[in-house]
Structures are given as structure tokens and as C-alpha cells.
C-alpha positions in Angstrom: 0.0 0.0 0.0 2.9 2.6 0.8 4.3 2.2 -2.8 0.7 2.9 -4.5 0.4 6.0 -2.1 3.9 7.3 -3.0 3.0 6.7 -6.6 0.1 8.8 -6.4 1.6 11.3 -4.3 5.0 11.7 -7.0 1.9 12.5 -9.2 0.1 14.5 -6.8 3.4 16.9 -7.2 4.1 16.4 -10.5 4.0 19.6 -12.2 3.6 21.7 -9.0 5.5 24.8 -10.6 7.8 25.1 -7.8 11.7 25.5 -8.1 13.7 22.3 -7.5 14.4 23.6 -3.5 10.7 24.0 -2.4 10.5 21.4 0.1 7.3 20.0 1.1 5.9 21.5 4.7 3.2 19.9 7.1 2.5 23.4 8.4 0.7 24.6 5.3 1.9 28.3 4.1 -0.7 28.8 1.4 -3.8 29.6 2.3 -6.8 26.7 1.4 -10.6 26.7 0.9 -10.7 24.3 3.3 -14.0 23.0 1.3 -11.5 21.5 -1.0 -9.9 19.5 1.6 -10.1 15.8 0.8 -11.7 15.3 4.1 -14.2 17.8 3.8 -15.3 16.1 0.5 -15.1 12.8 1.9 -16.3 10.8 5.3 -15.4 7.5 6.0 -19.4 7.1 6.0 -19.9 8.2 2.7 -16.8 6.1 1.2 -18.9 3.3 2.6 -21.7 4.0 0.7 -20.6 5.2 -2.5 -18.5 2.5 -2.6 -20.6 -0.3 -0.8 -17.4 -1.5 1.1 -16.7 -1.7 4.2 -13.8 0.8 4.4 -12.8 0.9 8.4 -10.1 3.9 8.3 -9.5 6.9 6.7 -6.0 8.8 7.1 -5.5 12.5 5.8 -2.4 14.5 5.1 -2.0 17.8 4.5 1.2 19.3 2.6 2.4 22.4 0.8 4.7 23.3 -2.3 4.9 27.1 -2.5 1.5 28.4 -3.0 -0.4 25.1 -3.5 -1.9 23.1 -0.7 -1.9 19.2 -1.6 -4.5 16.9 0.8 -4.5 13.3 0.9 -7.6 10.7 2.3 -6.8 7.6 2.0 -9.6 4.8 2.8 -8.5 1.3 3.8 -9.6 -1.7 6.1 -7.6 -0.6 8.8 -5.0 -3.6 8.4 -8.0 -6.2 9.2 -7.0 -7.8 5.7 -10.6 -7.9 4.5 -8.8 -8.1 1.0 -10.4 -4.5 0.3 -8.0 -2.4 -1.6 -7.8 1.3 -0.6 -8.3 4.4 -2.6 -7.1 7.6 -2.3 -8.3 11.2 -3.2 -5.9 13.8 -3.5 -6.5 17.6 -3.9 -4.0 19.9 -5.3 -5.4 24.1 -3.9 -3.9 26.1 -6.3 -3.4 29.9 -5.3 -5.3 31.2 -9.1 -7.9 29.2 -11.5 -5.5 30.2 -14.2 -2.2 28.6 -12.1 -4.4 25.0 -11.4 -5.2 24.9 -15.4 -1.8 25.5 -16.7 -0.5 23.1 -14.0 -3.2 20.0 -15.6 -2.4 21.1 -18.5 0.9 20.8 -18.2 0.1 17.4 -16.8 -1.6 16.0 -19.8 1.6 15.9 -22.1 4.3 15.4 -19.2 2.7 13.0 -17.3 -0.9 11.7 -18.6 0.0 10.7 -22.4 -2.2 7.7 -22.4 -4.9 10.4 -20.6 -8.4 9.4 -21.8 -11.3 12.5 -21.5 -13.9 11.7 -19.4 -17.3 13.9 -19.7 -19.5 15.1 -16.9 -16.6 15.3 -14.1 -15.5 18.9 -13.6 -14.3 21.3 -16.1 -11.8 19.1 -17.7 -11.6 15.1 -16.5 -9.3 12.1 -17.9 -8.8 8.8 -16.9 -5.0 7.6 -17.1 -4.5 3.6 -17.0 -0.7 4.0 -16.6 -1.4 5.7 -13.2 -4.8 3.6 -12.5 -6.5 7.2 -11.9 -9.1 9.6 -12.6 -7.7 13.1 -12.2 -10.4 16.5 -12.6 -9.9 19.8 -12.6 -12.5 22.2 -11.2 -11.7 25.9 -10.6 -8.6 26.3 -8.7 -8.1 22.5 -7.6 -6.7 19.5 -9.1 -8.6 15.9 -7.8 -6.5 12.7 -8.3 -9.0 9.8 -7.2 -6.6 6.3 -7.7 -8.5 2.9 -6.7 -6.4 0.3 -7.3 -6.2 1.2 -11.3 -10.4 0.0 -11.1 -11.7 3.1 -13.8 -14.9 2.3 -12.7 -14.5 2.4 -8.9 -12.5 5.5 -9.4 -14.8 7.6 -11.7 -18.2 6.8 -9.1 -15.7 8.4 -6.7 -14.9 11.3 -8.5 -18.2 11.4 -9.9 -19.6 11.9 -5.7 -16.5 14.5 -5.1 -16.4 16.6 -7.9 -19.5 18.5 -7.9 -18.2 20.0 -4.5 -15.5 21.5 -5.5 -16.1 25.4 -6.7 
């Protein structure tokens, strides 16, 4: 589970904009909507019945890169080897609509080449099989939902979050 969350969250950060010595901070600097926090657009309840698993835990992280503020949820069985696979949901708060655009953009040819458009999500959506993830932009943030490269699993996810985010 720790290599699919470092995976996501090397993707997370991919493209932040930042110089090479911005270093990533627990204390966040830049300020966040905190309605875009993944765990303000995500209980462990709903996860449960979006899903129809039984997810037991959900852990958040909150980290910054200059001016963007990148949260993480992830939802697991809390190690009671139920065989469900986790998911995470990733946010990435850009300080300007214009600044979280040019960073997805910038996304789609560095990172997302295999990037399949996805309607009805957000502004812009894709799903990427190389990174197993559906990724939307929406105003000033980025959402990267990943569940265990399952596209369907995934987009019902993003599908729940994304019309929360402004």
C-alpha cells in the first residue's frame, strides 16, 4: 500500500510549478478553501456507501509546495485484511484558476499521455491507465481519485466528489 500511495503522491506533485528547493511543509503556508480539503469532501461514511465496502479507516495529510496546498484521504480496512484495496483522493489548492489549469495542462503531455477525456466530471476530467486514476480539474483544484487502477471504482468516486468543489 505505501508504494501505491507514493506513486500517487509523486503524481500529486508532478507539475507543482515550484523551483527544485521547495520542500514539502506539514504546516501549510498557502492559504486553502478548506471545502476542497479531501476530508471535507469525503467521510469514512460516505466512502462506505458510494463504494458499498466496508472501508474501516480513513487517514489525511495535508502538505504544501509554495502556494499550492496538496491533501490526501486515503480509505483502507484498517489492516484487518478484508482483501479491500484502498483508494485515495488527492486535492491539489492552487493559489489562481489560471495557475491549477496550466498546471493540468501541463500534466496531460508530461505525465498523462495515455490520458483518456472523461465527460461530466469537472471542467476538464481524464482517466490515465498507466497511473490507474481519474484526475479532474475544477476551478482552482486539481482531484486525483486512484483505486487500485479500477476506472470504474475510481470515476463513481470522482463522480460523488467533484461537484463540491467550486
Amino acid at each position: 500500500m505505501k508504494k501505491y500511495l507514493t506513486v500517487l503522491c509523486v503524481i500529486a506533485l508532478l507539475g507543482a510549478g515550484c523551483s527544485p528547493s521547495a520542500t514539502p511543509s506539514s504546516t501549510p503556508t498557502a492559504a486553502v478553501n478548506p471545502e476542497t480539503r479531501c476530508d471535507a469532501l469525503m467521510t469514512l461514511d460516505e466512502a462506505k456507501l458510494i463504494t458499498g465496502l466496508a472501508y474501516a479507516q480513513r487517514d489525511v495529510k495535508v502538505d504544501t509546495l509554495g502556494k499550492i496546498v496538496v491533501t490526501s484521504c486515503t480509505f483502507h480496512d484498517g489492516g484487518s485484511k478484508s482483501g479491500i484495496k484502498p483508494f485515495n483522493i488527492l486535492t491539489r489548492y492552487a493559489s489562481t484558476v489560471d495557475e491549477a489549469k496550466t498546471i493540468f495542462e501541463s500534466s496531460k503531455t508530461a505525465s498523462y499521455t495515455d490520458g483518456q477525456a472523461l465527460s461530466g466530471l469537472g471542467e476538464q476530467a481524464l482517466w490515465s491507465q498507466t497511473f490507474g486514476q481519474v484526475s479532474v480539474l475544477q476551478g482552482q483544484t486539481w482531484l486525483i481519485v486512484g483505486a487500485t487502477n479500477n476506472k470504474e471504482l475510481a470515476t463513481k468516486i470522482a463522480g460523488a466528489v467533484a461537484p463540491k468543489l467550486k
